[in-house]
C-alpha positions, -999 to +999 in steps of 0.1 A: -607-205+871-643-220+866-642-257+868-660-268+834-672-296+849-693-280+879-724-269+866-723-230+863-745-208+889-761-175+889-732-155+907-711-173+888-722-160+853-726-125+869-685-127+882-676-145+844-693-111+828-680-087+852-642-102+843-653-100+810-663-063+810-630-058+830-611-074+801-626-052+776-617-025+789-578-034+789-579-039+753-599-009+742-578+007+726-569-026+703-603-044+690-581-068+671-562-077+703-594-078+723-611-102+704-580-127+703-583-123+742-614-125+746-625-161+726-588-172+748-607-164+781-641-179+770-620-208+760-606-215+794-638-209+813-660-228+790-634-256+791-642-264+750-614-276+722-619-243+702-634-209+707-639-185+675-653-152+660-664-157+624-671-126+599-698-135+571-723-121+552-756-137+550-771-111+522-747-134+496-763-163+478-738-185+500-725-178+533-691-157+534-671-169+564-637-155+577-625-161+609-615-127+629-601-145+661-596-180+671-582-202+698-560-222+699-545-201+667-532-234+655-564-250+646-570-223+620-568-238+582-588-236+549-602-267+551-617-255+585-630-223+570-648-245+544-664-271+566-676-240+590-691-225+558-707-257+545-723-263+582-735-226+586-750-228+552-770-258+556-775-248+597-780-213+597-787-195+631-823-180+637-827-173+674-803-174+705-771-192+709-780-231+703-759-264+710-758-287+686-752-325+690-738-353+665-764-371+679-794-351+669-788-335+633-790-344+599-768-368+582-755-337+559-744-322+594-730-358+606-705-354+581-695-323+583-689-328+621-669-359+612-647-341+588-643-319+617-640-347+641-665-327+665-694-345+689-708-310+694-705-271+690-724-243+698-734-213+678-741-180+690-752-154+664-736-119+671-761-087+662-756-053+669-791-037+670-807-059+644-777-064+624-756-093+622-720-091+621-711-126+626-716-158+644-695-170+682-690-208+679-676-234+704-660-262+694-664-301+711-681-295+746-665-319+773-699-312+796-737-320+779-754-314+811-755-278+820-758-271+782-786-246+792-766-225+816-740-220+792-758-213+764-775-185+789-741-173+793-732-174+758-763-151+752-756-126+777-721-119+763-728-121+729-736-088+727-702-077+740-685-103+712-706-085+690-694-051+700-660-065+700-660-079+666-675-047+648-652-028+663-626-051+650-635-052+616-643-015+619-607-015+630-590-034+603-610-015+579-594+019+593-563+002+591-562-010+556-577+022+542-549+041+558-523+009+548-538+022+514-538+058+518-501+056+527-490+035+497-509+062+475-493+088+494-460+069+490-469+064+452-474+098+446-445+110+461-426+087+437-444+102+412-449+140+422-427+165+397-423+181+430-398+169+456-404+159+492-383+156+524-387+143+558-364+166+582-356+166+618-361+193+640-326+200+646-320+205+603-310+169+595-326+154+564-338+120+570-360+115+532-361+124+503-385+114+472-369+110+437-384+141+423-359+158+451-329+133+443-333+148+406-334+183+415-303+181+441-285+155+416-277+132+451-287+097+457-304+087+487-274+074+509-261+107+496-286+132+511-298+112+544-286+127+573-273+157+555-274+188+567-302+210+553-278+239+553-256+223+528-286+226+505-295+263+511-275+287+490-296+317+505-297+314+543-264+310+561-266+285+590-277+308+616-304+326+596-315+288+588-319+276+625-338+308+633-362+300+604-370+265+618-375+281+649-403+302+635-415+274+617-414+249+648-436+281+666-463+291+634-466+251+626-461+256+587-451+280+567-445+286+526-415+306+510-394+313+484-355+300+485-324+288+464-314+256+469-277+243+461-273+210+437-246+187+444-228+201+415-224+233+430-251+254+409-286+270+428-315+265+411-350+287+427-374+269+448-406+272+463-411+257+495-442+244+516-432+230+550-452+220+578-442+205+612-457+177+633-446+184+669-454+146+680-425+135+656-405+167+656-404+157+622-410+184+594-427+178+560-416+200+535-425+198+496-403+219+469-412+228+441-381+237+413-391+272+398-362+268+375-391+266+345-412+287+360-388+317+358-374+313+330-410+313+315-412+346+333-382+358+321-394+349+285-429+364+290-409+395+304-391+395+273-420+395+251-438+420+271-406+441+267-405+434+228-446+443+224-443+477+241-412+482+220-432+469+191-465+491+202-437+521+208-428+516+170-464+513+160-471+545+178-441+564+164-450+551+128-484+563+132-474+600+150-448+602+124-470+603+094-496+629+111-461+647+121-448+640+085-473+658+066-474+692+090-433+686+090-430+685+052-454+716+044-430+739+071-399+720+054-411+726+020-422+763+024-384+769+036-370+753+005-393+765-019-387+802-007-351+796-006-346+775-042-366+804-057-345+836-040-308+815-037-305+824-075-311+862-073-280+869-051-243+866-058-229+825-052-201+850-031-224+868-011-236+860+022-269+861+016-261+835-014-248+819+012-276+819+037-301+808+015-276+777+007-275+768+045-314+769+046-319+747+016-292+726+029-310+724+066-344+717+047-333+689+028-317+674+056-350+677+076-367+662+048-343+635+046-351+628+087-388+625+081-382+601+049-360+584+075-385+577+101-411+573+081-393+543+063-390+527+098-424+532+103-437+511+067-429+479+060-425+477+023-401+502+001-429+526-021-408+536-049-391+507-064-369+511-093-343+489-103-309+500-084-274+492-089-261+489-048-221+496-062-235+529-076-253+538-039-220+523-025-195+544-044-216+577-036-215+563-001-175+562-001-176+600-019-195+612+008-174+597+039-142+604+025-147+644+028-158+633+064-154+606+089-124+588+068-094+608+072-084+588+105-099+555+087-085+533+057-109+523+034-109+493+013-136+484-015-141+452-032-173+457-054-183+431-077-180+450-111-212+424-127-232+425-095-267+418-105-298+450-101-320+444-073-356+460-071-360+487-044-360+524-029-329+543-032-332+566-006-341+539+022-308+519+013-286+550+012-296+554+047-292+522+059-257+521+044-253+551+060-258+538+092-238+508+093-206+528+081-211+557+103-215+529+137-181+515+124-163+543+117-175+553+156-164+515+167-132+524+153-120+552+178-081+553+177-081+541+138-084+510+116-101+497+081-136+499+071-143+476+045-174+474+016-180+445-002-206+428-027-207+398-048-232+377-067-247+349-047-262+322-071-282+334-097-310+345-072-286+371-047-263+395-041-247+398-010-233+432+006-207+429+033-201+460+056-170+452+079-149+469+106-118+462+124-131+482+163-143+472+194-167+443+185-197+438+206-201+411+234-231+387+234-252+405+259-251+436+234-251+415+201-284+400+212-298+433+215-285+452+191-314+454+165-337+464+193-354+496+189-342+523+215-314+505+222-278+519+226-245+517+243-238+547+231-242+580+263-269+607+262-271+630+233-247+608+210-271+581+196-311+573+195-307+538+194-327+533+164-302+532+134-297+495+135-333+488+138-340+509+106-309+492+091-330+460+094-364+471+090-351+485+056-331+455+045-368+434+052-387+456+036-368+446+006-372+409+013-336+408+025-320+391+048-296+405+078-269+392+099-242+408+123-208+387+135-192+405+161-170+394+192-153+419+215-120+435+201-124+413+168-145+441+151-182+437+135-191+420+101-226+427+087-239+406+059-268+414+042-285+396+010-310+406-013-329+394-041-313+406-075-334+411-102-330+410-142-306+442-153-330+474-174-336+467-214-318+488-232-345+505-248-355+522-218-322+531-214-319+543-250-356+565-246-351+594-269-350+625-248-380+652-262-368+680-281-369+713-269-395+728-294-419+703-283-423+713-244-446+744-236-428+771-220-455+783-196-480+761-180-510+768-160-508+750-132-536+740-103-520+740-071-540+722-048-527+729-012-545+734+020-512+747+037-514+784+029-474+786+034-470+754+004-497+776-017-474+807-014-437+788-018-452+766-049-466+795-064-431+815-063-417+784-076-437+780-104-433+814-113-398+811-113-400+790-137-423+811-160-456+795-151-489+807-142-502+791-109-536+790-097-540+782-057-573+763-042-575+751-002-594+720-011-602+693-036-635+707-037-627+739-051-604+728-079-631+702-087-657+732-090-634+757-108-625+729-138-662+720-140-669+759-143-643+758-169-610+761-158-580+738-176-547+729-160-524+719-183-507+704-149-525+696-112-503+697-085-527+677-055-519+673-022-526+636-005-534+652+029-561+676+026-594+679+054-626+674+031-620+648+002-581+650+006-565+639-021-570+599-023-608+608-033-604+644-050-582+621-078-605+597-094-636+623-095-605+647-109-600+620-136-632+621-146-633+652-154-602+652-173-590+619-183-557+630-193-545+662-172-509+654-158-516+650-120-481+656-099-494+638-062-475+655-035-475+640-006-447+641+028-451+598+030-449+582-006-462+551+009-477+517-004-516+536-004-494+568-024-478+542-045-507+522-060-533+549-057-509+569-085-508+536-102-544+530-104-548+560-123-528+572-157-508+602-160-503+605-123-466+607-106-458+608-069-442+639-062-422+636-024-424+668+000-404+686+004-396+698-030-374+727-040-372+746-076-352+718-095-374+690-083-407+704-093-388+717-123-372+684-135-409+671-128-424+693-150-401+685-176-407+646-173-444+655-180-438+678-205-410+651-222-439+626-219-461+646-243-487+645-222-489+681-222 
């Protein structure tokens, strides 16, 4: 120990900065710690009251003092802080360290120093480079007379304060910013949707956030020092160890799991884990996928539903270019056959044959219609239709078929309201719904039809069975397009979705009840419509005298096989027909002349097809009859026909009494 009263030598400075250098290097690793020990040690060799580090900033209009490290520590207070403050202000240091004297200052100083009941105190500013990082001061020196020796001293180590007390600061400010960085880090792990836990090397769960907690359903006390395994419903205990074992080895890793909830249930997970071998502590985030995959199972389901929806939009459109060439082959067969069946014996077997072929031909033609309806979304010919009459030729038909294992019971409104809409389309879809119940029905049991007046606005028509009913998973599907429970060869899986694409297209509205071995109810409702006057019921029939008996009729075909079967028809029936390929030959031949008392145009037709062949047709003869044939009476068929008088949609195929009973209705109309 240096006595403070002998005056200090040359040696002796060198030794005090040599245990000073020492010092510093004990404490480099703590510059906080370091400066506390070093002001103690100048302290005890300078022999003053108080030794301090002070922290201000002299680019501020007034001095910003705070004291880094002091000694004694008791002597720190406020009102110390102020009166150093007020002194440096008014006594700012310029050069080296100085010593200041009551004695030999201002009276502005004298007071301050008597507030701080001080005869003296040096100050030492501390620079590094050229700048200045704060100010060394001793407190009430006991000694006056080797002032210069100290204040030597004081300048050789200031530099070293100086070093000390940046690195201090720089310390604490490291410090706070990662005080601060944790407490964001801790705030957003409050806050993070995801969860977060702390785990031991060995599996042991030592943290959890609350995002985790909400996942798991445990509390806190619940989940510390549980075992990870308990929480992994896809790895069995060994397969988990070896895991952390290659995670301990590769430092991190990120994969997909199943996690178990306290509750029991496993909800998916994504996990990102990384391991900090000082702590053998491992971090792991988890995120719940729960959301995720059920928006990928709903996306899935979407995707599925489009490509079903693009696979409808596809058949629609392949069946109306297959419709056309379908309904020419179809019609040719049942043209031929309607115009030979008659010729022959009804005993005979070629009577016979012929009857099978017309038979076969309608019930292709019937199959297109069918597909075709699928494919459209509104019914094209609307009439006004009683559903009990549809339903009673529905119950004709199945009782010399599928009902002689099957009761049947009917309960049919007998003042059900009319409802607007296509007849064909509905038989069909009646069809349908008793043909899957009578299949539901196996062994036996009751198939019942219903319909009653809803309001004054609907009618409702119940089809109901007493089978196998359908379980949830197939309910939910059961209006999907392709769909079936039903083995190879014994259904297509479309009939219920042309059920409900032709109860829409009549602004319906469709519902199926059905639970397994409780049978299947189907509800459907429609919009009725005001019952037919009378005086179009009443329409006095034409009398015979007043129809031609031979027509000359333009058959506008570019099939040569419809040209040939129409033609036989026709002349069947007594008429003269006359066959063009195109719309632009029959246009030519009636401007050279020619006049039809009937046109018979095809819709589908290369060249100006029939949609454009009409109106230039019309203009040439405003009131020729026009029978439009066409294999998909559509809405385009529909309203072209209406946008044009004397023009009636005439639906391939056709055999000898449809084209017959056509003619007839033109002829009846007088517009021959």
């Amino acid at each position: 120990m240096v006595d403070p009263l002998r005056k200090p030598d040359g040696p002796a400075v060198q030794f005090m900065i040599v245990d000073f250098l020492t010092e510093i290097l004990k404490f480099s690793s703590s510059p906080s710690d370091m400066a506390d020990h070093l002001t103690r040690l100048l302290r005890e060799l300078m022999g003053v009251r108080v030794v301090m580090m002070l922290q201000h900033d002299d680019r501020l209009s007034e001095w910003v003092v705070r004291i880094v490290a002091i000694e004694p520590k008791r002597t720190q207070g406020q009102v110390l802080v102020r009166d150093l403050a007020q002194f440096i202000d008014l006594h700012p240091p310029q050069g080296g360290a100085v010593l200041i004297l009551r004695s030999s200052v201002s009276p502005d100083l004298v007071a301050i120093l008597d507030r701080m009941g001080l005869d003296s105190l040096s100050v030492t500013p501390l620079r590094v480079g050229d700048l200045r990082v704060g100010t060394l001061m001793a407190l009430d020196y006991p000694d006056h007379e080797h002032s210069d020796d100290v204040l030597a001293l004081l300048d050789v180590l200031a530099p070293v304060f100086a070093l000390t007390l940046q690195n201090a600061l720089h310390f604490e400010s490291q410090e706070a910013r990662v005080v601060a960085q944790a407490e964001e880090y801790r705030t957003l792990l409050r806050t993070s949707p995801d969860g977060f836990l702390t785990v031991s090397g060995s599996g042991v769960i030592l943290h959890a956030n609350e995002a985790y907690l909400a996942m798991t359903g445990y509390t806190l006390e619940e989940i510390c020092n549980l075992s990870l395994s308990r929480l992994e419903a896809r790895e069995t205990p060994p397969v988990l160890g070896e895991h952390i074992a290659r995670i301990k080895m590769n430092a991190s890793d990120r994969f997909l799991s199943v996690y178990r909830r306290k509750d029991g249930s496993v909800f998916p997970v994504e996990v990102s884990t990384t391991y900090v071998p000082t702590r053998g502590v491992f971090l792991s985030f988890v995120r719940d996928l729960t959301e995720l995959k059920r928006a990928e199972e709903e996306t899935a389901r979407l995707q599925i539903q489009l490509q079903q929806s693009q696979k409808m939009e596809s058949l629609g459109l392949l069946a109306g270019g297959v419709a056309h060439d379908m309904n020419n082959v179809l019609g040719a067969i049942l043209g031929m056959a309607s115009a030979n069946i008659d010729a022959h014996a009804p005993e005979s077997r070629t009577y016979r044959a012929f009857e099978t072929i017309i038979k076969a031909a309608e019930r292709g033609g019937k199959m297109v219609k069918g597909l075709l309806g699928f494919a459209r979304h509104t019914p094209a010919e609307q009439q006004v239709l009683n559903l009990n009459a549809i339903l009673q030729e529905e119950i004709r038909l199945l009782e010399r078929t599928t009902l002689a294992r099957i009761s049947l019971l009917t309960d049919l409104d007998p003042d059900l309201r009319p409802i607007m809409g296509e007849a064909s389309s509905l038989t069909h879809a009646f069809m349908n719904l008793c043909v899957n119940a009578v299949d539901a029905m196996p062994g036996s049991g009751t198939l019942t039809l219903r319909t009653r007046n809803l309001g004054q606005d609907w009618i409702e028509v119940v089809v109901e069975d007493t089978g196998v009913g359908m379980p949830k998973e197939v309910l939910e599907r059961a209006m999907d397009p392709f769909f079936t429970t039903k083995g190879v060869g014994k259904g297509t899986g479309l009939g219920l979705s042309l059920v409900y694409s032709a109860i829409k297209a009549h602004q319906g509205e469709m519902e199926i009840q059905s639970d397994p071995g409780m049978g299947t109810r189907v509800r459907m409702r429609f919009p009725a419509c005001a019952p037919p006057s009378r005086s179009l019921e009443a329409e006095k029939a034409p009398a015979p005298d007043e129809r031609r008996s031979s027509l000359a009729v333009l058959v506008v075909d570019d099939d040569e096989l419809i040209q040939y079967s129409t033609q036989a028809l026709l002349e069947l029936k007594g008429h003269v027909a006359t066959t063009v390929s195109s719309g632009e030959e029959a246009l030519a031949k009636i401007e050279a002349g020619y006049i039809p008392d009937v046109v018979i145009l095809d819709m589908n037709m290369p060249g100006l097809g029939g949609a454009e062949t009409l109106p230039r047709l019309r203009a040439l003869n405003p009131t020729v009859p026009v029978l439009l044939a066409t294999g998909r009476v559509d809405q385009f068929a529909v309203e072209l026909a209406r946008a044009h008088p004397h023009v009636t949609l005439l639906s391939k195929p056709f055999g000898l009494d449809e084209l017959g009973q056509f003619l007839e209705t033109v002829a009846g109309r007088g517009e021959l």
